[in-house]
Biopython code that builds the backbone (N, CA, C, O; Angstrom):
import numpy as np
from Bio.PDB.StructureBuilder import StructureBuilder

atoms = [
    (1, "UNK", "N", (0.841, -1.192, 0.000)),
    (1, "UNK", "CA", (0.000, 0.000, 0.000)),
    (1, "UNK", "C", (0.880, 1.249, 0.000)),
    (1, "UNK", "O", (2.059, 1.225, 0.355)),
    (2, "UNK", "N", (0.323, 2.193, -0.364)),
    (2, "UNK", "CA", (1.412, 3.709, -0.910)),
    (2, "UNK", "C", (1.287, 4.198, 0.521)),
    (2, "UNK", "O", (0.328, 3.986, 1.263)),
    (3, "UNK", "N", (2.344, 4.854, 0.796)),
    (3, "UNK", "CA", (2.307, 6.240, 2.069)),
    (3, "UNK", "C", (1.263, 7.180, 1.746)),
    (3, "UNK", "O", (1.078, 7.966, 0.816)),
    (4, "UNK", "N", (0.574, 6.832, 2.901)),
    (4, "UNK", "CA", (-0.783, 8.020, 3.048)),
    (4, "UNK", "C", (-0.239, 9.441, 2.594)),
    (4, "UNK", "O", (-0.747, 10.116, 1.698)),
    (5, "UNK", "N", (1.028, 9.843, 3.454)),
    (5, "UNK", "CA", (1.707, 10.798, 3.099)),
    (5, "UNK", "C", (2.056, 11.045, 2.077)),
    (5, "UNK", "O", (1.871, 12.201, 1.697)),
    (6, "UNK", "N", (2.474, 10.434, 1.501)),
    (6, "UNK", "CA", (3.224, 10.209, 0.176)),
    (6, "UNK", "C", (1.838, 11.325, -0.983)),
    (6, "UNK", "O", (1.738, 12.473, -1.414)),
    (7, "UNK", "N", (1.015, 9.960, -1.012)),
    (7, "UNK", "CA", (-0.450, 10.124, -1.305)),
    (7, "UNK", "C", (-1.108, 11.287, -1.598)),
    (7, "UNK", "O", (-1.568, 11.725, -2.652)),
    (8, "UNK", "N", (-1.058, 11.862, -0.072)),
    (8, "UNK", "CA", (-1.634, 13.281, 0.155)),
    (8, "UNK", "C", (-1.048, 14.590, -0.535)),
    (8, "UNK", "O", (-1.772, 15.567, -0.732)),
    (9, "UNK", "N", (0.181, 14.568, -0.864)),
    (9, "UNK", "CA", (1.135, 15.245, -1.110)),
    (9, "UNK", "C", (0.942, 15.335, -2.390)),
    (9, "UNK", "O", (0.756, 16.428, -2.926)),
    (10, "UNK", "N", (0.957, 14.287, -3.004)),
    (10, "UNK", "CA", (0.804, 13.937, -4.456)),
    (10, "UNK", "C", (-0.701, 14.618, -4.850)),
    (10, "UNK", "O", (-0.966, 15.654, -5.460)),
    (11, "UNK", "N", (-1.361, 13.833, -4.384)),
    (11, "UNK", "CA", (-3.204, 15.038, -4.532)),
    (11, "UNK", "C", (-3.301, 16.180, -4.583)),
    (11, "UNK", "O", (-3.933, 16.817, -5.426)),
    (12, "UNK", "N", (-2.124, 16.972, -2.868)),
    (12, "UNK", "CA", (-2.550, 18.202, -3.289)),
    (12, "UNK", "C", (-1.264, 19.162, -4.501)),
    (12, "UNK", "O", (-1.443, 20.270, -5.007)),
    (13, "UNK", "N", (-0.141, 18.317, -4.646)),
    (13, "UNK", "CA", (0.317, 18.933, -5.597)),
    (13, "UNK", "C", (-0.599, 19.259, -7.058)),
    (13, "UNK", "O", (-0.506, 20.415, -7.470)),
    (14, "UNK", "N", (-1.482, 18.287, -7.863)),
    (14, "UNK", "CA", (-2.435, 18.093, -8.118)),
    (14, "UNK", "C", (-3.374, 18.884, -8.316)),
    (14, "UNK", "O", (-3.550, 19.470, -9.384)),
    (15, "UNK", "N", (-4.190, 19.012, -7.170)),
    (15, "UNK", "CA", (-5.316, 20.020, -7.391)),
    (15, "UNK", "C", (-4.120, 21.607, -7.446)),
    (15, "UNK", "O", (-4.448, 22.460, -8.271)),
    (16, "UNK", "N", (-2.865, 21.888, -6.603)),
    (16, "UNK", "CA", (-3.014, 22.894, -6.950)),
    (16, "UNK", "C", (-2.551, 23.494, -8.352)),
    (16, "UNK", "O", (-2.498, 24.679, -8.683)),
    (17, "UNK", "N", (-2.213, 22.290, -9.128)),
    (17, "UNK", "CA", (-1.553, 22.569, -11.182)),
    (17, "UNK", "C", (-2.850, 22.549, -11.232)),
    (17, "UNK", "O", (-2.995, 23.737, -11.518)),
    (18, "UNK", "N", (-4.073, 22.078, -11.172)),
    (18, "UNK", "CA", (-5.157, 22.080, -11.776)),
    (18, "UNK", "C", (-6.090, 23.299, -11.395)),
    (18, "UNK", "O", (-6.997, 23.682, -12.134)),
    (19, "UNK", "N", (-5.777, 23.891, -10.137)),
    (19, "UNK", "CA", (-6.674, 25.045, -9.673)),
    (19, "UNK", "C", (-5.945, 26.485, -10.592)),
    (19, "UNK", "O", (-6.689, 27.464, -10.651)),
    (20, "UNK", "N", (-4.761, 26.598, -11.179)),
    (20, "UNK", "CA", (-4.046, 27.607, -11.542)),
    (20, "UNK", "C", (-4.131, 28.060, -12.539)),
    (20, "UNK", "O", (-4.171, 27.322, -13.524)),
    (21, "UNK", "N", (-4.206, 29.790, -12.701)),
    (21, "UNK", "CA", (-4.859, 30.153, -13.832)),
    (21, "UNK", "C", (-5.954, 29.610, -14.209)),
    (21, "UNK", "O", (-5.918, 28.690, -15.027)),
    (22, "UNK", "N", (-7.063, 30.039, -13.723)),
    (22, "UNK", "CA", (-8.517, 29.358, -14.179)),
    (22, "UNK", "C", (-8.763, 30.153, -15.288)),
    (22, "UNK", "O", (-9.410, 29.538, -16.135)),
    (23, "UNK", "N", (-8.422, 31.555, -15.668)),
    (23, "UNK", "CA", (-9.195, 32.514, -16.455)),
    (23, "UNK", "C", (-8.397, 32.353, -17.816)),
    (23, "UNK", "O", (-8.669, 33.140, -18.723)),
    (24, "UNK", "N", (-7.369, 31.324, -18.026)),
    (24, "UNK", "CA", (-6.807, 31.422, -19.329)),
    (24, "UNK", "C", (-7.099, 29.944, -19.895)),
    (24, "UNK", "O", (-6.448, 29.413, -20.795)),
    (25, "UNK", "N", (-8.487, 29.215, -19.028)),
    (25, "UNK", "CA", (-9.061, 28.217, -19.285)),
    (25, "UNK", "C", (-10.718, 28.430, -19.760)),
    (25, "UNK", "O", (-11.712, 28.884, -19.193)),
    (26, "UNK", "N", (-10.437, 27.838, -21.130)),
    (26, "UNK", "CA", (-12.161, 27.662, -21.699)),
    (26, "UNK", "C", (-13.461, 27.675, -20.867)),
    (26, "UNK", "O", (-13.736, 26.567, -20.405)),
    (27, "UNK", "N", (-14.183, 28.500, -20.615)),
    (27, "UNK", "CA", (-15.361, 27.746, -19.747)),
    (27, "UNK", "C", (-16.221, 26.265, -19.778)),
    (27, "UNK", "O", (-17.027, 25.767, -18.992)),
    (28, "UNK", "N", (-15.804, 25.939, -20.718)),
    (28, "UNK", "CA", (-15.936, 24.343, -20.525)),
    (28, "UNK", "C", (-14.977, 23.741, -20.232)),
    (28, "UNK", "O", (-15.141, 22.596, -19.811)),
    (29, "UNK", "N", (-14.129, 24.082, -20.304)),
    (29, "UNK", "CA", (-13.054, 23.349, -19.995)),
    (29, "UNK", "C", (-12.535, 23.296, -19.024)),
    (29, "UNK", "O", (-11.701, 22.449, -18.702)),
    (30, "UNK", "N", (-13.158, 24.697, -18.012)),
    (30, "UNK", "CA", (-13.344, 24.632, -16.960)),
    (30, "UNK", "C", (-14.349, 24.248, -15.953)),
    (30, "UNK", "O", (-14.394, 24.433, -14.737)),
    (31, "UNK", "N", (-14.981, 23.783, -16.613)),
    (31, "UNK", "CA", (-16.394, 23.254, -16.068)),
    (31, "UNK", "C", (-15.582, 21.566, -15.887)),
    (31, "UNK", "O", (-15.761, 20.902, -14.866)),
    (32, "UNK", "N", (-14.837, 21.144, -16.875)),
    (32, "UNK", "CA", (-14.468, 19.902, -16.574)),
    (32, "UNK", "C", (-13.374, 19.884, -15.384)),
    (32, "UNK", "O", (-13.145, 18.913, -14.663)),
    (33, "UNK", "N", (-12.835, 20.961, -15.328)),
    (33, "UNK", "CA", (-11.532, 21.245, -14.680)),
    (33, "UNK", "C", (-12.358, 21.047, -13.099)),
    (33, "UNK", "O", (-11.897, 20.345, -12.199)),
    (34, "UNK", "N", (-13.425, 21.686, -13.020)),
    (34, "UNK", "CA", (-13.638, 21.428, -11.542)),
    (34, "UNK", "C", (-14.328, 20.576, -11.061)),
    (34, "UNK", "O", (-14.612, 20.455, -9.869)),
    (35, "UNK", "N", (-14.732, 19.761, -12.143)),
    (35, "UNK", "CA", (-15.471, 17.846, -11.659)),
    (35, "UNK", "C", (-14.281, 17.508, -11.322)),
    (35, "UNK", "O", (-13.898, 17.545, -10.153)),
    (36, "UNK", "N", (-13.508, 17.116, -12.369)),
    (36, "UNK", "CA", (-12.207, 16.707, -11.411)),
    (36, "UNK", "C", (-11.615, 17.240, -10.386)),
    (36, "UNK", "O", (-10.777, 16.524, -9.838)),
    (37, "UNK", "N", (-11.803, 18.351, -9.926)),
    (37, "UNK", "CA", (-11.256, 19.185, -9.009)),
    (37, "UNK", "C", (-12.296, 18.238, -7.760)),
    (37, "UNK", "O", (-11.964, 17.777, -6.668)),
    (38, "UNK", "N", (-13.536, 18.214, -8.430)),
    (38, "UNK", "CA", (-14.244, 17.933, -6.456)),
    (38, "UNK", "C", (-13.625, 16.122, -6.341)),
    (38, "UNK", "O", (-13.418, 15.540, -5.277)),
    (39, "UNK", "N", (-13.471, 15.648, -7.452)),
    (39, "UNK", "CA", (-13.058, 14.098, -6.899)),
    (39, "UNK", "C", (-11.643, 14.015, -6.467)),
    (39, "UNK", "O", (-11.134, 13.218, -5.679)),
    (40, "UNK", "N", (-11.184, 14.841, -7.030)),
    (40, "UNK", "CA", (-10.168, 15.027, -6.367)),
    (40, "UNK", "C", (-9.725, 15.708, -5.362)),
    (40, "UNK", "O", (-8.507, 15.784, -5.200)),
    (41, "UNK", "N", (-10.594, 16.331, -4.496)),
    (41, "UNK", "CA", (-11.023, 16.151, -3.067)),
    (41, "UNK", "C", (-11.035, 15.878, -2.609)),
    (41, "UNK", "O", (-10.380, 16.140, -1.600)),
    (42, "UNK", "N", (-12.495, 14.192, -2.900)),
    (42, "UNK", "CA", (-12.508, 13.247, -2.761)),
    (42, "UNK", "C", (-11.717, 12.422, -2.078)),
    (42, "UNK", "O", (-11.875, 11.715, -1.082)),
    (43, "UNK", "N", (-10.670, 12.690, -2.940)),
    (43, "UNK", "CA", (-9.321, 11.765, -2.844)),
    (43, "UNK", "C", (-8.288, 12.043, -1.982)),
    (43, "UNK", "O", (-7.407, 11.245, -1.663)),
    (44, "UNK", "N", (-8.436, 13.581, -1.474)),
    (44, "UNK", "CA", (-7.386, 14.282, -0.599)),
    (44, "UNK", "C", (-8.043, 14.365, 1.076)),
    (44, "UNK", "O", (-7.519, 14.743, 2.124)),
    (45, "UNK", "N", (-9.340, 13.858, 0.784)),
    (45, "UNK", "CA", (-10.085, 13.798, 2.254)),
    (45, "UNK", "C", (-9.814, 12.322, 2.266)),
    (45, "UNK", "O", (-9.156, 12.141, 3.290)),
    (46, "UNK", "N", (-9.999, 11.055, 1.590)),
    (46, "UNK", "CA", (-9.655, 9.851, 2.195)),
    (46, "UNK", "C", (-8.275, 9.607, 2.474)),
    (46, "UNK", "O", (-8.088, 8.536, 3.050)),
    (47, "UNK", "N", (-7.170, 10.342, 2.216)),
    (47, "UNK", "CA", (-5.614, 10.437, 2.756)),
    (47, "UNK", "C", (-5.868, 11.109, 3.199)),
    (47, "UNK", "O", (-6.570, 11.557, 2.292)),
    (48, "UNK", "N", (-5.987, 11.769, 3.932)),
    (48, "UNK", "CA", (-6.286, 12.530, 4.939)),
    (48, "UNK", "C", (-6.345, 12.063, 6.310)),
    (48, "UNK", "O", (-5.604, 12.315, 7.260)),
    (49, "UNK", "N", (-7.737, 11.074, 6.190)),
    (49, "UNK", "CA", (-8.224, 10.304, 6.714)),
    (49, "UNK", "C", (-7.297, 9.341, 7.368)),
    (49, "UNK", "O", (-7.147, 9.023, 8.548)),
    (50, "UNK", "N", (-6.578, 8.879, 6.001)),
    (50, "UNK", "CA", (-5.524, 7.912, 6.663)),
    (50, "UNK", "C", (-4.476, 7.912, 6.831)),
    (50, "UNK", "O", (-3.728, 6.969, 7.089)),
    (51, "UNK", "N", (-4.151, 9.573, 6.639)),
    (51, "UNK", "CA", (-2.934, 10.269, 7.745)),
    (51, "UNK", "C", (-3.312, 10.382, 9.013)),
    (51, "UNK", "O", (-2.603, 10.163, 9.996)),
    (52, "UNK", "N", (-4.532, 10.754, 9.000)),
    (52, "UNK", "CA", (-4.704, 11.073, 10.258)),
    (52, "UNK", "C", (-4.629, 9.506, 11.262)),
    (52, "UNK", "O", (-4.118, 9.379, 12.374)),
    (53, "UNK", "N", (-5.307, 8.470, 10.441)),
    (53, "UNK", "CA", (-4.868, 7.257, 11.229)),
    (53, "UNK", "C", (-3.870, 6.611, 11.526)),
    (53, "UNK", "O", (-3.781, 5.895, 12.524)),
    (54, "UNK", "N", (-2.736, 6.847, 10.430)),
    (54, "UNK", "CA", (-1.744, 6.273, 10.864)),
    (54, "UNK", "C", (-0.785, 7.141, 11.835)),
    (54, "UNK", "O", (0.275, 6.656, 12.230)),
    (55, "UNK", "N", (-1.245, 8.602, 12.253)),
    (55, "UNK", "CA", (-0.624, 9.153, 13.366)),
    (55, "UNK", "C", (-0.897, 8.667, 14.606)),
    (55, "UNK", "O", (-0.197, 8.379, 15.576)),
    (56, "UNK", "N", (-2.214, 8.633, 14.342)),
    (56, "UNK", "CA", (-2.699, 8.049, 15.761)),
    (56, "UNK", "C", (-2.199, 6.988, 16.486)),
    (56, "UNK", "O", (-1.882, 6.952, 17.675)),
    (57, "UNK", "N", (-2.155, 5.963, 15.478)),
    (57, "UNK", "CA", (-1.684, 4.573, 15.466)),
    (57, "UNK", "C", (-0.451, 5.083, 16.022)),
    (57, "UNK", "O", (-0.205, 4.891, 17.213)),
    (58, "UNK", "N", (0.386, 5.747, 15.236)),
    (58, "UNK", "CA", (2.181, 6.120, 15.880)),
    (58, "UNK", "C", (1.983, 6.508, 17.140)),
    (58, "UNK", "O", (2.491, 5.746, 17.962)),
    (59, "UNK", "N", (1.189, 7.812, 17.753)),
    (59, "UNK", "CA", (1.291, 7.733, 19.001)),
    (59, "UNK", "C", (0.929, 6.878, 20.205)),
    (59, "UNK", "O", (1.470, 6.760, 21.305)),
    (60, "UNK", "N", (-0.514, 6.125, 19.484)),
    (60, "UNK", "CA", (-0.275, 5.015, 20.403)),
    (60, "UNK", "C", (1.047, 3.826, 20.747)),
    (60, "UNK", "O", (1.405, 3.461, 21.867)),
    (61, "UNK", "N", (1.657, 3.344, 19.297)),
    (61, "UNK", "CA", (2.520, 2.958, 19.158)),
    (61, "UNK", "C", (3.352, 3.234, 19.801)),
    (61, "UNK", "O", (4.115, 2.278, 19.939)),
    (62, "UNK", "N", (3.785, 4.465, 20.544)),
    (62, "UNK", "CA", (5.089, 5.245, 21.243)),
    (62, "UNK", "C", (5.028, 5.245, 22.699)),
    (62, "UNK", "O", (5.959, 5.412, 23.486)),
    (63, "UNK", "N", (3.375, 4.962, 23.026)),
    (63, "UNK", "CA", (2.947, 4.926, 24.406)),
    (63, "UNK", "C", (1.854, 5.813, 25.049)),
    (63, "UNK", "O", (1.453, 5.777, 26.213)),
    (64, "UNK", "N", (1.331, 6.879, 23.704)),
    (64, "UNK", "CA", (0.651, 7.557, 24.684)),
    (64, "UNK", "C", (-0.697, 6.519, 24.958)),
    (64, "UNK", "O", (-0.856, 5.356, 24.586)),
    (65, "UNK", "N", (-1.551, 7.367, 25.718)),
    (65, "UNK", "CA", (-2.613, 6.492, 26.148)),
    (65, "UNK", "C", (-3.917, 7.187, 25.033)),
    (65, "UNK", "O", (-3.418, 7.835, 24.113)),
    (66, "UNK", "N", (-5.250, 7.135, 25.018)),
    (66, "UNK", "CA", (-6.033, 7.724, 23.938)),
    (66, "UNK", "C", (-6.195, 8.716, 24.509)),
    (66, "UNK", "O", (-6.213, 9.736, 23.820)),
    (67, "UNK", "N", (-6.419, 8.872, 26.289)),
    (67, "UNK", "CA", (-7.118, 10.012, 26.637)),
    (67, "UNK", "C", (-5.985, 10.538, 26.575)),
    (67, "UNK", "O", (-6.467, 11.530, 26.028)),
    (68, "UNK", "N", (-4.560, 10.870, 26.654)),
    (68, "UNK", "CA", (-3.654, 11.654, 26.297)),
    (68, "UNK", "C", (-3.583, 12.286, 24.995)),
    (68, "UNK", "O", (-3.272, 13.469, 24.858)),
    (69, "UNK", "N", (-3.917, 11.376, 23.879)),
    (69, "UNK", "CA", (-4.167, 11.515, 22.896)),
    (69, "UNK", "C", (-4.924, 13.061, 22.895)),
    (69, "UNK", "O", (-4.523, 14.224, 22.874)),
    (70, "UNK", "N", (-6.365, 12.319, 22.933)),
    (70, "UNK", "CA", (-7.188, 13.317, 23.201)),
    (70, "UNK", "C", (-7.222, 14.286, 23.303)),
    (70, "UNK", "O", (-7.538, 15.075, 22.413)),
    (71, "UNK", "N", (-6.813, 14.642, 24.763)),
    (71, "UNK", "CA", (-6.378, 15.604, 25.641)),
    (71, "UNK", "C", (-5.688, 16.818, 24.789)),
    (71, "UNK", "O", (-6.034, 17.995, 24.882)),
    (72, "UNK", "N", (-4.460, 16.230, 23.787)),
    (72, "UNK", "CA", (-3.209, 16.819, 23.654)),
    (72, "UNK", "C", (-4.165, 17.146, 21.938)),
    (72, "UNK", "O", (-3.875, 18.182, 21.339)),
    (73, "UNK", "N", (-4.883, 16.503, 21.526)),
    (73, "UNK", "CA", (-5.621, 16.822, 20.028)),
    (73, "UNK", "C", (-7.099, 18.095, 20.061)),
    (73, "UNK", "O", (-7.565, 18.866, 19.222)),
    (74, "UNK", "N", (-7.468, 17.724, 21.661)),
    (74, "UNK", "CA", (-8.573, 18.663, 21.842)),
    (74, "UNK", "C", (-10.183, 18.132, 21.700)),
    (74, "UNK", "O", (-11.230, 18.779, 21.675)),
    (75, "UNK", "N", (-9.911, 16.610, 21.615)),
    (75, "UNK", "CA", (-11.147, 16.177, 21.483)),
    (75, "UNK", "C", (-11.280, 14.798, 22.775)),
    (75, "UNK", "O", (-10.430, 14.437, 23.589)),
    (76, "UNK", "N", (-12.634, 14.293, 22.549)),
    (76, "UNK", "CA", (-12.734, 13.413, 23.629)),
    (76, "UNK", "C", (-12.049, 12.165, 23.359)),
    (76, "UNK", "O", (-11.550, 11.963, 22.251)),
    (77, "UNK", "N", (-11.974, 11.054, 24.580)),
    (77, "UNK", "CA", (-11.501, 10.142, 23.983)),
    (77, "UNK", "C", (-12.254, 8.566, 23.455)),
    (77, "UNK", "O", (-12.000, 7.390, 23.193)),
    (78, "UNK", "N", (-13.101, 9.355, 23.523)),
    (78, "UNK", "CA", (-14.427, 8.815, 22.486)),
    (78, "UNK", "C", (-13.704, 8.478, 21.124)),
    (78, "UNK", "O", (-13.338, 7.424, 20.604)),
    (79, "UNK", "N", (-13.643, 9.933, 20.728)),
    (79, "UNK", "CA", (-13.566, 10.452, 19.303)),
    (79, "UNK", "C", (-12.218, 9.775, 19.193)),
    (79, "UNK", "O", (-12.277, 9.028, 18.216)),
    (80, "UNK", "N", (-11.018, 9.708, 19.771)),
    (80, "UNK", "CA", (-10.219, 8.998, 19.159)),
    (80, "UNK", "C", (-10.293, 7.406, 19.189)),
    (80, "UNK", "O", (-9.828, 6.659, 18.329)),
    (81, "UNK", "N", (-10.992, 7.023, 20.387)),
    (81, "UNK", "CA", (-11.058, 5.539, 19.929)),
    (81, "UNK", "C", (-11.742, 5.249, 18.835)),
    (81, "UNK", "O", (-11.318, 4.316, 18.153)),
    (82, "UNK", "N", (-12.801, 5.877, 18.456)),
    (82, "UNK", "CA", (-13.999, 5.813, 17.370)),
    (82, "UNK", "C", (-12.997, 5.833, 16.123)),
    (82, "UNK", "O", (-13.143, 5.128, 15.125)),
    (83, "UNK", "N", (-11.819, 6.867, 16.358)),
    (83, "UNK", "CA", (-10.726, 6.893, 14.672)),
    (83, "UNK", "C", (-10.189, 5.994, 14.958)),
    (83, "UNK", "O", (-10.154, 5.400, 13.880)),
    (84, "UNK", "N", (-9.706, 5.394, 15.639)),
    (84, "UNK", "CA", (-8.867, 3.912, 15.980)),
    (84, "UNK", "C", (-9.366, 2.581, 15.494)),
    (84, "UNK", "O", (-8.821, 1.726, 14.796)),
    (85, "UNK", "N", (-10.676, 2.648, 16.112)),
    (85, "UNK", "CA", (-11.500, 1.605, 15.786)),
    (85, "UNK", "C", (-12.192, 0.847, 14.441)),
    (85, "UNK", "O", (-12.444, -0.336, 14.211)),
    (86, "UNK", "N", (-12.409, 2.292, 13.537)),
    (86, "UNK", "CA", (-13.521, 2.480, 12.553)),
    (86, "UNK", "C", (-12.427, 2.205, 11.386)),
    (86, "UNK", "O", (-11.517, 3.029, 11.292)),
    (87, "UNK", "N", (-12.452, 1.105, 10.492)),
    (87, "UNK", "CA", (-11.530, 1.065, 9.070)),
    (87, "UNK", "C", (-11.536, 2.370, 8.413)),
    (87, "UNK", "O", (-12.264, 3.300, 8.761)),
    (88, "UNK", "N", (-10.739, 2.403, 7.496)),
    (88, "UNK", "CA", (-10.186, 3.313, 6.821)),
    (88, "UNK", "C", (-9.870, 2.956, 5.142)),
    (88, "UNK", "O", (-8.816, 2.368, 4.900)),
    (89, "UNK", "N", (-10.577, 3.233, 4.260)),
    (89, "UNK", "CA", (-10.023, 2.521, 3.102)),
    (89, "UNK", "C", (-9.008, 2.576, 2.808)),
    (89, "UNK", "O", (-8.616, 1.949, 1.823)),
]
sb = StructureBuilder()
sb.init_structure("model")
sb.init_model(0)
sb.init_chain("A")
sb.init_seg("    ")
for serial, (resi, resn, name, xyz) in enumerate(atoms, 1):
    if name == "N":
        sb.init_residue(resn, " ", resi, " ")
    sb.init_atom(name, np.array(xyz, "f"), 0.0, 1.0, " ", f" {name:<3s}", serial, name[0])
structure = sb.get_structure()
């Protein structure tokens, strides 16, 4: 499987060659430019996703506990077991 990171990086390099100079682009052609623009979104919210999981995973990995986790992210530790728990495509 590719580095989430890797991944993410790659997407948003991506959308941002594709977001640039919109006005020296056809209006249809920009109309296509930004379907691909929202799936490729798409695509930068599910790495995202699984950046964000495989951090988590690292800090547990290192020792913290979830409610440290938590604590130190700003949310409950609900919410991080729920990202821990829940697959990730």
């Amino acid at each position: 499987m590719t580095d989430p990171w890797a991944q993410l990086a790659e997407h948003a390099d991506l959308l941002r060659k594709l977001a640039t100079t919109p006005e020296r682009v056809a209006p249809i052609d920009r109309a296509q430019a930004l379907d691909a623009l929202a799936k490729l979104a798409d695509e930068i919210r599910a790495d995202a996703k699984r950046c964000r999981r495989s951090t988590l995973v690292e800090a547990v990995d290192s020792g913290l506990s979830q409610s440290e986790i938590a604590r130190r992210w700003g949310v409950s530790p609900q919410r991080v077991n729920n990202l821990l728990s829940t697959p990730v495509d």
